[in-house]
N, C-alpha and C positions, 0 to 999 in steps of 0.2 A: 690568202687568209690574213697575211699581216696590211698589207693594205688594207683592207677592209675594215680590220680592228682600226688603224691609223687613220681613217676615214671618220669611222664613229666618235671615237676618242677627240677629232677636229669638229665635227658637226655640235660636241656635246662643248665644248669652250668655247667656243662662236654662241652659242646657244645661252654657255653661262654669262658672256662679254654682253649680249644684247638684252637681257632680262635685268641682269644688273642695270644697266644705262637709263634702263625705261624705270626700274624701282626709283633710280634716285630721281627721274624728272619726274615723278608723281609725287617726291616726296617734294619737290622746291614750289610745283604746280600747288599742293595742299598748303604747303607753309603760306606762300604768297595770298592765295584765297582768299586765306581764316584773316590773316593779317589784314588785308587791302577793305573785308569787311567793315573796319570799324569807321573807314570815312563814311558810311551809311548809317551809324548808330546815333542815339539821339543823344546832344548834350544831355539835357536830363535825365535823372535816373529812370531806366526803363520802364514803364506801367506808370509813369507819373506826367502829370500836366503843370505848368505856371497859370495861375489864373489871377487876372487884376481886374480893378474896377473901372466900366465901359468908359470914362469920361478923362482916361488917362492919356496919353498921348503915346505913352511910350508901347512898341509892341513890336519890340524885339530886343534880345541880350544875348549877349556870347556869351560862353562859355564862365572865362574870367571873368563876368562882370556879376553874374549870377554868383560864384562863390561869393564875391565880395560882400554879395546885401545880405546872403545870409549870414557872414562873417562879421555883418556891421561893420564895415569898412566904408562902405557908403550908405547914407543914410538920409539922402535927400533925392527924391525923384529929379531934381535941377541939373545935377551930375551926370544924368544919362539922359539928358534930353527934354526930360518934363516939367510940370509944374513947379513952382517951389513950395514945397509939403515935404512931410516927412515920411521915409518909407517905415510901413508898418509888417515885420518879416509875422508870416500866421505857416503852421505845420499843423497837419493834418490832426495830430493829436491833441490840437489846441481846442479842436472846436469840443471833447469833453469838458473841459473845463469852463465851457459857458454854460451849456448846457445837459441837463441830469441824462443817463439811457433811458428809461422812461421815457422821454420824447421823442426818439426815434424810430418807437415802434419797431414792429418783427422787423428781424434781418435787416434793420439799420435802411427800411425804406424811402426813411423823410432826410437822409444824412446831405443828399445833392441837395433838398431844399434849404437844411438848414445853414449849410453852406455858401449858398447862394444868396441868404438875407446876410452870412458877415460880410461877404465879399461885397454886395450891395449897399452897406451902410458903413463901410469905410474907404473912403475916396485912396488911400496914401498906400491900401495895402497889398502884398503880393503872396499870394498862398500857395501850397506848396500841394496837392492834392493827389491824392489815386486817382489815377483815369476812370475807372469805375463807376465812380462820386463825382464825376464832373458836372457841375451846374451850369454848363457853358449855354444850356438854354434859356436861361433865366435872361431878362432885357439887359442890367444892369452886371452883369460878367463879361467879359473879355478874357480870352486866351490867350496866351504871348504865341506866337508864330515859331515851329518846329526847328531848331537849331539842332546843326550837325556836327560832328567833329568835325574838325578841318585839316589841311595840313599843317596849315598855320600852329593851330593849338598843339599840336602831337609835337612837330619839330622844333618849336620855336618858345613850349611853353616850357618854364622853368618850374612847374610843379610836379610832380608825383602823388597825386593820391588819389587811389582808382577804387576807394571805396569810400569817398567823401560824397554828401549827399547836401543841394540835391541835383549838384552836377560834379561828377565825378572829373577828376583832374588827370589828364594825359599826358603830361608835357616831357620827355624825355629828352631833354637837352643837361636836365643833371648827370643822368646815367651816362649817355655819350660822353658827356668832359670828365664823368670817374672817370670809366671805363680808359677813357686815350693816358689822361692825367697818370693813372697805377701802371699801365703799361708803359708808357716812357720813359718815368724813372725807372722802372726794371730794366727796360733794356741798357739806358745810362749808367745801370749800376753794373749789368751783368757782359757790357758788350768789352771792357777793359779788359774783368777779371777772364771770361771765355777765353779773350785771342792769345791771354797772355797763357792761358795753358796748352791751348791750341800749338802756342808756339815751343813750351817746352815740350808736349808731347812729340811734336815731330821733328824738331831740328836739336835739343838739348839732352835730351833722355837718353841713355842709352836701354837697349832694346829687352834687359830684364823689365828696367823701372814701367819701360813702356806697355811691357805685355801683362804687368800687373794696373796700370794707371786705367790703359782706353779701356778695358770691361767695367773699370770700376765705375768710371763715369760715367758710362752705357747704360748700369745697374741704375744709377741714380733716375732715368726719363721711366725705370719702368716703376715706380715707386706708386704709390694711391694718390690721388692728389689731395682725399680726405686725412692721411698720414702725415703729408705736408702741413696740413690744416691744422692739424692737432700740436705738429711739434711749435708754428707759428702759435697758437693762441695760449699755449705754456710755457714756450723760448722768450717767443722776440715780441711777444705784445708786452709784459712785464720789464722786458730790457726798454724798450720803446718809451715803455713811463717812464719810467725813473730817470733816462738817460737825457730826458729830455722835460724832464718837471709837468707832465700832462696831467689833467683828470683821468683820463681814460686810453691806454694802448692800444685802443682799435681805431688805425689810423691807415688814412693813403699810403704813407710810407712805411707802414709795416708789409703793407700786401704788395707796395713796391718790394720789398725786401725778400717776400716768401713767393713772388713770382719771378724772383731774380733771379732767384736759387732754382727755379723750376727749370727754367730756359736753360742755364747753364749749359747741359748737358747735349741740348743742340744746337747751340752755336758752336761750342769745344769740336763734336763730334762733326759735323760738317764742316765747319771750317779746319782742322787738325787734315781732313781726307782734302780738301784742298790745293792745303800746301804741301800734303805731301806728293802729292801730281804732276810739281814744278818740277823740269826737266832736269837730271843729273847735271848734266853739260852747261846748264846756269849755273849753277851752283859754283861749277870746278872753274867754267870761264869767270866767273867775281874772282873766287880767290885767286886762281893763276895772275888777276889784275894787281893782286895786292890788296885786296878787302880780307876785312877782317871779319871772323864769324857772324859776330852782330851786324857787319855792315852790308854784309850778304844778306841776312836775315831781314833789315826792315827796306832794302833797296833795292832788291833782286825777288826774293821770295814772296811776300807779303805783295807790292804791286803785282807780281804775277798773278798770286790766288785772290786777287781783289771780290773777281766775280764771284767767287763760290764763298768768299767772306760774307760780302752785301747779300748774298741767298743765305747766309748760314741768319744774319742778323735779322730777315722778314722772317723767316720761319719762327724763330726766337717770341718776335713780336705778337704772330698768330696763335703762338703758344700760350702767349699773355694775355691778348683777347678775348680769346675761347675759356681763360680756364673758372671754373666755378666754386669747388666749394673750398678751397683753401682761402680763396679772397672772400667768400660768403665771410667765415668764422673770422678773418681777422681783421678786417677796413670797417666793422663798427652798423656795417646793413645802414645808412643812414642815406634816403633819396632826397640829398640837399646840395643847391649848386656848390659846388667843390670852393671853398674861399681859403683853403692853406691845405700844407700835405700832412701838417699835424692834427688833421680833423677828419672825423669818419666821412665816409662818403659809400657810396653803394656803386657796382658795376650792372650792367647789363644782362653778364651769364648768370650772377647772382640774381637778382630781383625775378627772372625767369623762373631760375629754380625754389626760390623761397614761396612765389604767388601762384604758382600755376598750378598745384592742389588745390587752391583753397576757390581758384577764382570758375564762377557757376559757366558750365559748356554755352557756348555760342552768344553772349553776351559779353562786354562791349570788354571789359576787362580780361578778359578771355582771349578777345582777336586783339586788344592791344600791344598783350605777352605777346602773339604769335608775329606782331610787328616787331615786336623789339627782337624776335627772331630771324626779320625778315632781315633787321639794320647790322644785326651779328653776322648774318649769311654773307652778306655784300662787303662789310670788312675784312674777314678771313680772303674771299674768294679775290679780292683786289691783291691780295698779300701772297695770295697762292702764283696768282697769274704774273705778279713783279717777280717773286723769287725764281718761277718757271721761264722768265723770260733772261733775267740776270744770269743766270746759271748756265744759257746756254748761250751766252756770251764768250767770240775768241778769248781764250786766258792769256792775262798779261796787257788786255784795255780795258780796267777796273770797269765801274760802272758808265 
């Protein structure tokens, strides 16, 4: 009978080990999906067409080149290829203004024709139209040719704005440089202060101070990290101005600072179980040499636990990548390439969790976030897989 229960009790953990496995590859399978969707999605805003006049030459635009003309940044067909004329930007809601409703009869029947005489009797112009109302059968219409996201645009663009119209802007190469930007200085900040308790706790303390110190530091990783958030956007955003003469304390270096303080507690706490690993008989063979506690401590000790140091320090870092609403509240939400650490900037975990209510299911904004999940995914799991490989490094040949 006790076999048999021991039998069941192993069929049911195998059971729970393989279910678990398969949850999470269906969840990396769905992440990846919805993500890799948006190379399929149309530069332009969904339901909407480019339409210019037949005699134009040009007829095609990325991404970037379409903000620009509606931006009036460019403002001569010459600069992308065509005539020399001047581009004439028209939106959809332009055309009441030439003409009364009255004239378009029930349910806005004559609207593709009326459309189709401005777009016909202005050579320079590019209209911006519902698909719906396309006049693209009219002689004198042309459509611009269907542009997609590309890699290019997502990795390589340096905008952010995925509700700009009437091509919505992907470019996520600000988020990635917040994102590394706030976590490097955290761990610069916080990889000193860790080792340095790390090493009081296990070679300096004696064993009251200790048994009161490691919980206390343990306490700290289980904290909110919206609590974090809070004490950051009433502590050290207001210290951060003042100390530093800004307009504003929502800055890289503040959420440098409040992810510093996050980490702490696992860098301490892995690397402190580290060093204390290092063999007795080192320890006693230094000083029987005549080394002095310190010098046992960074020349004996400290190279020994290198490996489980360098895994305490990526873990730290995975810490600071992943985390969200404390750098949400205190770096300023601002998806602008990072030009100093005195200036807001936005992360990746953040911009995730700020957009992804608002942004409409399976539409282009939607599988962008679920990209920017995909680039989150791939950083931690690169950081998992170096600390998992460091860590199970012989001790005492650092990394």
């Amino acid at each position: 009978m006790k076999r048999f229960i021991e039998k069941i009790v192993e069929n049911i953990l195998r059971l729970s080990g393989a279910v678990t496995t398969i949850i999470i590859l269906l969840m990396v399978v769905f992440l990846f999906k919805e993500g890799l969707g948006l190379f399929n999605s149309p530069a332009v805003e969904k339901g909407h067409i480019l339409c210019v006049h037949a005699s134009n030459r040009v007829s095609y635009l990325n991404i970037r080149e379409i903000k620009r003309i509606f931006d009036e940044e460019i403002k001569n067909w010459k600069e992308l290829g065509g005539e020399d004329m001047p581009i004439e930007v028209f939106r959809f809601n332009d055309i009441f203004r030439r003409y009364s409703e009255s004239e378009f009869g029930d349910n806005y029947e004559k609207l593709p024709e009326k459309l189709g005489e401005v777009i016909s009797s202005t050579p320079g112009i590019i209209a911006f139209i519902p698909h719906q109302y396309s006049p693209s059968s009219m002689p004198l219409v042309k459509m611009l040719e269907d542009e997609k996201v590309g890699f290019a645009d997502f990795f390589g663009g340096q905008e952010w704005m995925p509700t700009a119209t009437p091509a919505p802007q992907f470019g996520v190469l600000p988020l990635v440089l917040g994102t590394l930007l706030v976590s490097l200085i955290a761990i610069i900040i916080a990889l000193p202060l860790g080792l340095g308790v790390a090493v009081y706790i296990s070679e300096l303390a004696n064993n009251k101070i200790r048994r009161v110190l490691k919980p206390a530091v343990e306490l700290l990783a289980g904290i909110p990290s919206v609590v974090y958030g809070f004490f950051g956007l009433v502590v050290l955003v207001p210290l951060v101005q003042k100390a530093f003469n800004l307009p504003v304390g929502e800055t890289a270096f503040t959420g440098s600072l409040i992810l510093a303080i996050m980490a702490l507690p696992t860098i301490i706490t892995v690397a402190e179980d580290a060093m204390r690993s290092t063999p007795s008989a080192m320890r006693e063979a230094s000083l029987a040499l005549g080394a002095t506690h310190w010098q046992t401590i960074y020349k004996v000790i400290i190279p020994y636990a290198s490996s489980g140091i360098s895994a305490a320090v990526i873990l730290g870092i995975g810490r600071a990548v992943g985390e969200t609403m404390a750098v949400l509240m205190v770096t300023g939400n601002a998806a602008v390439m990072p030009t100093s650490l005195f200036a807001p900037i936005r992360t990746i975990p953040a911009t995730i969790a700020a957009e992804l209510g608002e942004a409409p299911a399976a539409g282009s904004h939607y599988q962008a976030l679920f990209m920017l999940g995909c680039i989150l995914f791939m950083l931690t799991l690169v950081m998992s897989i170096a600390s998992e490989l460091i860590s199970k490094r012989e001790p005492g040949k650092g990394v």
